[in-house]
N, C-alpha and C positions, 0 to 999 in steps of 0.2 A: 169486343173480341169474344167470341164464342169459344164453347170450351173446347171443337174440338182442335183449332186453330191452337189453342193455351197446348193441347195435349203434343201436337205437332211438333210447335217451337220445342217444350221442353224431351222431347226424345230427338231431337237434331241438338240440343246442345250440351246435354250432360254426357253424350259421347262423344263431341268436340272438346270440350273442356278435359276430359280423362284424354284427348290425345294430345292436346295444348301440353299437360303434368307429365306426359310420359317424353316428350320432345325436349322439355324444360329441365327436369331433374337431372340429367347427367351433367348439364350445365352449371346449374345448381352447384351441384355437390362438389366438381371442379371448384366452383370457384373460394370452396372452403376448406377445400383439402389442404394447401397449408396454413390456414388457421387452426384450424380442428382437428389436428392427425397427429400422428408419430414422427412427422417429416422432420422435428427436429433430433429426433435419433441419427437420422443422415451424418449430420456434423456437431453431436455432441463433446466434441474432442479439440482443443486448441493450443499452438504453442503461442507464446508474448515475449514480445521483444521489447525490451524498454530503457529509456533513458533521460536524466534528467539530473534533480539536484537532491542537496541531504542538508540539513540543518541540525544544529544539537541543541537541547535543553536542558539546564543545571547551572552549575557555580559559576562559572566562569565569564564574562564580559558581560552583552546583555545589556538589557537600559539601563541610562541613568538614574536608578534607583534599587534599594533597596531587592536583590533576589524573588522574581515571583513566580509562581508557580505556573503550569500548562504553558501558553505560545504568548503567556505576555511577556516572558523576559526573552524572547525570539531576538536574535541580531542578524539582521540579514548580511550585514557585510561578511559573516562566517560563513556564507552558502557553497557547497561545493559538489561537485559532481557525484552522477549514481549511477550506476548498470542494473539490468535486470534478467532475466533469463525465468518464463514457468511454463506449466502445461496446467491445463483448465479444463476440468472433466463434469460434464452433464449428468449429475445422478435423475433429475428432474428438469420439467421444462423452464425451470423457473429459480431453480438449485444449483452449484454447482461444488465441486470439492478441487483447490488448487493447490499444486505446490510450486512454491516461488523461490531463488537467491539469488539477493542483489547485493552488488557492494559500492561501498559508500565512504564515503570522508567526512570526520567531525573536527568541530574545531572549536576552541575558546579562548577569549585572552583578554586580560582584566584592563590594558592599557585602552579598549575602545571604549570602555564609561566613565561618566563625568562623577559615578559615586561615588565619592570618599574613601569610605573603607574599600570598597572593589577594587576602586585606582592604587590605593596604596598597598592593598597585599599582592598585586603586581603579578599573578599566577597566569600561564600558558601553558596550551596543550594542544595536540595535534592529535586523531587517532585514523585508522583505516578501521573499517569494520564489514565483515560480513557474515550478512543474514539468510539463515535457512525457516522458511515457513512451512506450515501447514492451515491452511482458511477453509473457510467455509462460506460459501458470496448467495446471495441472494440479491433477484435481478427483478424488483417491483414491475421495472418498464423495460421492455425487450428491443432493440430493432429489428425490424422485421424486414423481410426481403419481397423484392417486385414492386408490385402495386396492389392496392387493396382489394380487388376482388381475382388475380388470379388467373384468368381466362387467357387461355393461347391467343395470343397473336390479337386484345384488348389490352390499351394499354390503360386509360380510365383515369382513378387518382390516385396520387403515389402513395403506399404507406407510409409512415413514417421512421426514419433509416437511425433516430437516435434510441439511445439505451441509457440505464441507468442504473448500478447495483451497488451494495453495502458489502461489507467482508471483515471478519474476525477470526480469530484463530490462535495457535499456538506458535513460537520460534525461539528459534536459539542463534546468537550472534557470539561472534567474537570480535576483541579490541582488543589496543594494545595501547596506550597514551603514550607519547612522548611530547617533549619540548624542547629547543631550541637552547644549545647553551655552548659557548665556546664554539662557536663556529660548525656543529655539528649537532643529530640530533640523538638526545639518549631518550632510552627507555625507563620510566620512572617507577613502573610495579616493583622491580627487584632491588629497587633503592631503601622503599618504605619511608616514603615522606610524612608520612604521620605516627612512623615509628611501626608500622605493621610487621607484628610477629617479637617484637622486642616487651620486654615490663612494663607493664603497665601500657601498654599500647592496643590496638585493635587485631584483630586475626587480619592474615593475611589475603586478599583478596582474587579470586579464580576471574582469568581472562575469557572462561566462555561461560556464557549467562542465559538463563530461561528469560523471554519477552513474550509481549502480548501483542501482535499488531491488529489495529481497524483502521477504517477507512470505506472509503467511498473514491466510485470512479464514476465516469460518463462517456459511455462510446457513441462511433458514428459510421456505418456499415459505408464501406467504400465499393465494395462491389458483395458478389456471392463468396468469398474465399477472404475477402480482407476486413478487418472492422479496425479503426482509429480510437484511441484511446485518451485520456486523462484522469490519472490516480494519485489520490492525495491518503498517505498513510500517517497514522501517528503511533509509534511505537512504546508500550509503556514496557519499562523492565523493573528488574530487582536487585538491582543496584547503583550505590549511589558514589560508585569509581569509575565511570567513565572517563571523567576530567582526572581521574588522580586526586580529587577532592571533596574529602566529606564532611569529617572531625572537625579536632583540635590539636593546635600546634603543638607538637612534642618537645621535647629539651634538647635544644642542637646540641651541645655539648656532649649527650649521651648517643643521638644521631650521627655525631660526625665520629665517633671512637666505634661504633657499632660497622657504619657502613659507607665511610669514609666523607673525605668535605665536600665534594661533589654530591649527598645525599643532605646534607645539614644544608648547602649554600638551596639547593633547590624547594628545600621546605620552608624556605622562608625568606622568599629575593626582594623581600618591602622597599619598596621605596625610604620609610621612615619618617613620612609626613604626620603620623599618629603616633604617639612614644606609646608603650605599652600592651598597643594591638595585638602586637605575634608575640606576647610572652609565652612561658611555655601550659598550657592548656587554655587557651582562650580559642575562642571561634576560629578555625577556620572556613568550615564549610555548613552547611545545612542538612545534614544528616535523616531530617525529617523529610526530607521530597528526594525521590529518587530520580535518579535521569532519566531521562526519555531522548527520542529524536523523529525525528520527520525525513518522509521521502514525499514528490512529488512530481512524476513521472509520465514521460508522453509515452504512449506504449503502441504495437503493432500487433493483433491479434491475429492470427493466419488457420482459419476455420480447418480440419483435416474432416474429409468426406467420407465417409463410408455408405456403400452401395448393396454390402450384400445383405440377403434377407431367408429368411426359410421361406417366406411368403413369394410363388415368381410374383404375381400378380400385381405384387407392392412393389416387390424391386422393379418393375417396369414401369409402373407408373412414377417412379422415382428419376429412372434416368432419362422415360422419357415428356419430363414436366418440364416447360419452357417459364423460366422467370426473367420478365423484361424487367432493363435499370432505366 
């Protein structure tokens, strides 16, 4: 090959090649404009719809054994339903800030364990409770929408439609325990089963409570507008009256003249298989671990779009970007 042959070829193809890049780049860039862009400001914005169950942790029923702390004294037979209602807002691609309130039903009751002492201090509780939050979720693994490279009317390989994020935050719930007695169900805070507000007794305890909820969820984009959910929350609070039980047994006889026998019969319904158990300051409850409780929730997330832009140029390429499922 002589040089001028060399010289030939390469001025025929270094101006082919710059027009191969200039035919090619718009394509290009396509097909990374929703990986690479702002596009998720479009629908930074969601409401969740959710439903599922609620579980408690504390005194009450729980394995046969000894009270234990986090989801090992879990009884599942106490599982009971939960609602949900939030809106989920995109500070960042990756960030988001929620606020959620669910409600929910807790439950305990000492006749479901084979432990000894649990069986025989024979305590039940019922409560409603609802939750107001504020989180803060971070979303490691996102689902992403179309197919991975993006291109009109190319469908190629699918992205991947699952997601995955953590969440923690501040909340405040309220309860209310009751139990079963006489064919009806009372309310036990204004009783003071453990003598609360009386001598020598414990301060009385407030039915709305500062909690901490985390968690983690797992979605799965159903289309452009809908994502499928699973959230698993664990609730810690700062208080250990959810069940009505914390202390030690107070002096019926000073309980039932304070706040009648209906107040003395419920602080202390023992069976009486242990002599001595319910005297008056002996365990009742475990004051050192406070309640918690669980939700676990299938949720519906309903993306809201937004289209407009100061930019035309964005917002048209916005509305008019084709994502195939």
């Amino acid at each position: 090959m002589g040089p001028i042959e060399t010289k030939v070829r390469s001025t025929f193809t270094l101006p082919l090649l710059a027009l191969l890049v200039c035919f090619s780049l718009p394509s290009l860039l396509n097909a990374q404009y929703f990986r690479h862009s702002d596009y998720w400001k479009t629908h930074r914005q969601e409401i969740a719809v959710g439903m599922g169950i609620s579980n408690f942790l504390g005194e009450l029923g729980g394995r046969d054994q000894i009270g234990s702390a986090f989801i090992w004294d879990l009884e599942f037979s106490q599982t009971k339903p939960a609602l949900s209602l939030g809106y989920r807002y995109y500070v960042a691609q990756l960030v988001s800030i929620r606020v959620n309130g669910t409600y929910g039903i807790l439950a305990g009751n000492d006749n479901l364990t084979q432990e000894p002492y649990r069986q025989n201090r024979n305590l039940s509780f019922k409560s409603d409770i609802l939750e107001a939050q504020l989180c803060v979720e971070f979303h490691p693994f996102q689902e992403q929408l179309g197919h991975f490279h993006d291109l009109r009317g190319v469908k190629g390989t699918k992205s991947t439609r699952m997601g995955l994020y953590v969440f923690a935050g501040v909340g405040g719930f309220y309860f209310n325990p009751k139990t079963r007695f006489d064919g009806k169900w009372l309310e036990l805070q204004p009783l003071g089963t453990e003598g609360q507000g009386l001598p020598g007794g414990p301060e009385e305890y407030s039915l709305t409570q500062i909690s901490i909820p985390m968690g983690l969820g797992v979605r799965k984009a159903l289309n452009k507008t809908m994502t499928l959910g699973l959230e698993l929350q664990y609730t810690k609070t700062f208080t250990d009256y959810i069940d009505d039980v914390s202390g030690s047994y107070y002096d019926k006889a000073a309980l039932e003249e304070a706040r009648g026998p209906e107040a003395a019969y419920l602080s202390d319904p023992s069976l009486g298989t242990i002599p001595g158990q319910t005297n008056a300051g002996e365990q009742r409850g475990f004051s050192d671990h406070n309640d918690a409780y669980l939700f676990l929730k299938a949720q519906i997330h309903f993306k809201i779009y937004q289209f407009r832009s100061s930019n035309k140029k964005y917002r048209t390429r916005i509305r008019r970007q084709k994502i195939v499922f």
